[in-house]
Every structure is written in structure tokens, then in C-alpha cells.
C-alpha positions as CSV (number, residue, x, y, z in Angstrom):
1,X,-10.8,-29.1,-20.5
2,X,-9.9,-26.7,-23.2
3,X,-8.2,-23.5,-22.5
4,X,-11.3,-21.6,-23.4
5,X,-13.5,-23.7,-20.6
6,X,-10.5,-22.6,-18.6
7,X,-10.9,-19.3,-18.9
8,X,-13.8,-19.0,-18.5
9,X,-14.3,-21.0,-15.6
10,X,-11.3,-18.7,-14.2
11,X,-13.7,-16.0,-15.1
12,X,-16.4,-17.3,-12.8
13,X,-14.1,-18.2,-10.3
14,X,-12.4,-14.3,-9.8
15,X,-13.8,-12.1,-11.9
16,X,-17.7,-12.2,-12.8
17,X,-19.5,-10.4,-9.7
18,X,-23.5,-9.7,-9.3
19,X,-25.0,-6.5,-8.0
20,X,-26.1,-3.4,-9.1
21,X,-22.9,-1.6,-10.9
22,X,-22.2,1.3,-12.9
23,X,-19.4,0.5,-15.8
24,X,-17.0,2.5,-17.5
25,X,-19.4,3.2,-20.4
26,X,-22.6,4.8,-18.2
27,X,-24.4,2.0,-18.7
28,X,-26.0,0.1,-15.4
29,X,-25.5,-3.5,-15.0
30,X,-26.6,-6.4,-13.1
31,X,-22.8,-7.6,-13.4
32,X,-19.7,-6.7,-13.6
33,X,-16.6,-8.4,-15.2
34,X,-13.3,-7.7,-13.8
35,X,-11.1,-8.4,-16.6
36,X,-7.6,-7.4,-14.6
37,X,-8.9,-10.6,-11.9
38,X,-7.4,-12.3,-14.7
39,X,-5.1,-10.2,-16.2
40,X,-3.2,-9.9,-13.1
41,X,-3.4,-13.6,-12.4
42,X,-0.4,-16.0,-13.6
43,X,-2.4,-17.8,-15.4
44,X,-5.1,-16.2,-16.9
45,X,-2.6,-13.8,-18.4
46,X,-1.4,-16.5,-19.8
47,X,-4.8,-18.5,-21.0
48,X,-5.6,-14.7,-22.7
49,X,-1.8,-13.9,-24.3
50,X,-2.1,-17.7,-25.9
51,X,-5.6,-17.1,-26.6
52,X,-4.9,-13.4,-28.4
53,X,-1.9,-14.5,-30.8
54,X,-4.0,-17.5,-31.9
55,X,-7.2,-15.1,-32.3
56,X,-5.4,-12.5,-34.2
57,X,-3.0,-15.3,-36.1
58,X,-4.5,-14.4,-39.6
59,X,-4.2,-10.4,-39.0
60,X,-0.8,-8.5,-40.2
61,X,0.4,-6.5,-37.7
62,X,3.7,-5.5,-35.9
63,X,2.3,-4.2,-32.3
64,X,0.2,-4.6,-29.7
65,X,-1.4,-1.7,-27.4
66,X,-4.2,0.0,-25.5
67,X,-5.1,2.4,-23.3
68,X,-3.0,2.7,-19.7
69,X,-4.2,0.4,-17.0
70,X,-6.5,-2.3,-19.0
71,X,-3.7,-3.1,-21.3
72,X,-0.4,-3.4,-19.6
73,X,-0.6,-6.6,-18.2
74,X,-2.3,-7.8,-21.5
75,X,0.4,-6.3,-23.6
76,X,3.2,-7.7,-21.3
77,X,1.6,-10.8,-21.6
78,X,1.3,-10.9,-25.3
79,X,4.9,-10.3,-26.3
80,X,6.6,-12.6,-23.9
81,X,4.0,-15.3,-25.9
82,X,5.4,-14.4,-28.9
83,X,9.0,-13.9,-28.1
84,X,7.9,-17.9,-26.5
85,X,6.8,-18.3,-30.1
86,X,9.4,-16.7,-31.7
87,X,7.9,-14.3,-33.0
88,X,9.0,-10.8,-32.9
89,X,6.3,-8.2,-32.0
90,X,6.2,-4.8,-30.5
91,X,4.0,-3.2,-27.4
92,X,2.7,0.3,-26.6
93,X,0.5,2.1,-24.4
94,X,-2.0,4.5,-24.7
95,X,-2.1,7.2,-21.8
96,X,-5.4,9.3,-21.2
97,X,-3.2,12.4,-20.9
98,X,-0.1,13.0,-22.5
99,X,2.9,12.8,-20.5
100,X,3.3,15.7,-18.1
101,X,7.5,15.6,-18.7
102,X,9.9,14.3,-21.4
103,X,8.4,13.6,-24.5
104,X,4.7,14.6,-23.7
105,X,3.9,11.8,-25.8
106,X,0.2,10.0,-25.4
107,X,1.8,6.7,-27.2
108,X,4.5,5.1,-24.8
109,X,6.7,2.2,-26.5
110,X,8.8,1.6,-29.4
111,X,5.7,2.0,-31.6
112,X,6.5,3.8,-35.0
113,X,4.4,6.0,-37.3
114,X,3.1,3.4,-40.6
115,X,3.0,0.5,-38.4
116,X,-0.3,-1.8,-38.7
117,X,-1.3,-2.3,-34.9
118,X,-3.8,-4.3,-32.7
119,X,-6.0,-2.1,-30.1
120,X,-6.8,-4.4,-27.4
121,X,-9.2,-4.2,-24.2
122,X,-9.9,-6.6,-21.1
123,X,-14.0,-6.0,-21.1
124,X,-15.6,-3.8,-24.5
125,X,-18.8,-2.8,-23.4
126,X,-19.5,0.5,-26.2
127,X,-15.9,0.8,-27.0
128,X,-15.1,3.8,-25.4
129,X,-11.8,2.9,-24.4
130,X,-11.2,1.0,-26.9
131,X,-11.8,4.0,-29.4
132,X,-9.9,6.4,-27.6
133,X,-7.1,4.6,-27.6
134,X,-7.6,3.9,-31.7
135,X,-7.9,8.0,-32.3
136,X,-4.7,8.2,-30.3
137,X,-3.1,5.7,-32.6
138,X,-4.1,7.7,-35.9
139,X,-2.9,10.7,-34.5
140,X,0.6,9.3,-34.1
141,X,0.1,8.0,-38.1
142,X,-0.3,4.2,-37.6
143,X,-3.1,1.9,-39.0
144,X,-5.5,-0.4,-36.9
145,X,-5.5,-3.5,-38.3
146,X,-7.9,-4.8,-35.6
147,X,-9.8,-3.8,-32.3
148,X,-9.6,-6.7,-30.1
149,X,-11.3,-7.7,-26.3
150,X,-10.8,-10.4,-24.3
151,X,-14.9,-10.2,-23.3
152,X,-17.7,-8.5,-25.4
153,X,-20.8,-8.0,-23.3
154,X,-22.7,-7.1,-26.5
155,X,-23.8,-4.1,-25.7
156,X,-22.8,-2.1,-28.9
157,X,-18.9,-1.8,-29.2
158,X,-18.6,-4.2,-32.2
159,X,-21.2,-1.9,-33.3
160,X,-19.1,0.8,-32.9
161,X,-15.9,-0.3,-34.1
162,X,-18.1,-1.3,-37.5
163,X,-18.9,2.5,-37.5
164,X,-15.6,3.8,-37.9
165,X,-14.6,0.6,-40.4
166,X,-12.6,-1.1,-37.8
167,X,-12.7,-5.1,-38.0
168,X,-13.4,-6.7,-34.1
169,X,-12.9,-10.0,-32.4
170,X,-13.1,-10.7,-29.1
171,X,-11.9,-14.0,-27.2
172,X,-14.7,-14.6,-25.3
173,X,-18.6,-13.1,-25.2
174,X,-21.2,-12.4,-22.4
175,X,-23.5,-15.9,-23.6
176,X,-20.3,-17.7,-22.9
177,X,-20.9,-16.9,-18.8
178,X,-24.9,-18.3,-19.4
179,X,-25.7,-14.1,-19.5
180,X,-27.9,-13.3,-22.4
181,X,-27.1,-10.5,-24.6
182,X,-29.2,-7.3,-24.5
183,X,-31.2,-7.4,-27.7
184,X,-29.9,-3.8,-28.7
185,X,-26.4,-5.3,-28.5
């Protein structure tokens, strides 16, 4: 078994849930993927960090970030691959409201202005997130090389990241669970 059939058949296993569920974007669903069921799993967070550096192996970038909650463990994750890698690569975090103390900074880590980034996300439905954390970025004067997710239920963020001219990859999609897309996706 490959390390893509394991993740996603770690996906099945503890993180893809059926109902009736309202997601971050608005949008209702039928299901619901829980991306930090395997972020915040030994290894999962380590099936995505391997799967991320090889995804983005072709991009030029010095750091890897997103917004507060849906990235850390992904971050965390990523550098200690690299360091494993040797490779030398830097993490940040994106926070929805500046810091109320300190700095009163929205970017967290040892991010500077002029560096070429990766935005990253667990699930990208529209790209919200995803987007808020890129507008956060340019405000502090970096460049996004890439916006990356781990799943892309197809339902208009790659759309959306084409919008504002930002290239997009994603590990896995919403066909590779046996879900079709939505045709508008």
C-alpha cells in the first residue's frame, strides 16, 4: 500500500463523517472532513508532512504557514520533515486577530518581509481560510509562491486561488473518497 492509499484509508478510518453539516465556508454538506483527525494523529501528520514537501518539491520557497488552528500541527509537521531531510525551512502562523499584547503582530514566526512562502490548509472548500491567511501574508510584504490543501472538495477554492493568480495543489481530492465533485466545482 502506497502512502497515498494510506492516507486516505486513514481518512476513512477517523476523519470522513456523513450527515447533514454546515462547513466553514456556508456551504451545506452531506459530509464532512475533519482534516485535524489526521493532523493530530502520529501518523497522518506524518503521511501529510512527507506528502507536502514531495507535492511542493518543484516550488521555491523558504516558509511554510497558515491560518491559527488548521495549520499548526501541519506546519510542525512539515519542518521537522525537512529538518529529517535536511533541509532548512521556516514556519509561521497566521492569527485571525492580531495579537492583543507584545508585538500585535497577525504573522507569528521567524517569517521575514521578501520571503516566497507556502499557504497551506487541512480541507479547501472556497478558500476562505486559505485567502485570508494569503492577504495577511502580503500585508507583511512576502510573496505566495503557492496555496496548498491537503483535501480539495472541489467546490470552487482552486477557482478562487486562480482568481487572485495564485498557483494550487492539493494532496488529495473529494473523488479520491468515491464522493463526486459538485459540477460547479
Amino acid at each position: 500500500m502506497s502512502d497515498r492509499e494510506k492516507l486516505i484509508a486513514l481518512f476513512h478510518e477517523r476523519a470522513l463523517k456523513f450527515g447533514d453539516f454546515t462547513l466553514a465556508s456556508g456551504k451545506k454538506s452531506t459530509y464532512y472532513l475533519d482534516g485535524k483527525q489526521i493532523t493530530l494523529h502520529s501518523i497522518g501528520l506524518r503521511l501529510v508532512s512527507l506528502g507536502l514537501l514531495d507535492l511542493l518539491k518543484d516550488v521555491d520557497y523558504s516558509a511554510i504557514g497558515g491560518m491559527v488552528i488548521g495549520a499548526d500541527p501541519i506546519v510542525g509537521g512539515v519542518l521537522v520533515a525537512a529538518a529529517e531531510q535536511g533541509r532548512s525551512l521556516d514556519g509561521f502562523l497566521v492569527r485571525k486577530e492580531p495579537k492583543g499584547h507584545g508585538t500585535q503582530r497577525y504573522v507569528e514566526g521567524p517569517l521575514k518581509p521578501g520571503s516566497k512562502v507556502v499557504v497551506i490548509d487541512d480541507v479547501v472548500t472556497t478558500g476562505g481560510s486559505a485567502l485570508q491567511a494569503v492577504d495577511r501574508i502580503l500585508e507583511f510584504g512576502c510573496t505566495v509562491a503557492c496555496v496548498v490543501g491537503i483535501v480539495d472538495r472541489k467546490e470552487g477554492g482552486a477557482a478562487n486561488f486562480e482568481k487572485r493568480g495564485l498557483p494550487f495543489r492539493s494532496l488529495l481530492s473529494i473523488e479520491d473518497f468515491g464522493i463526486a465533485a459538485p459540477a460547479n466545482g
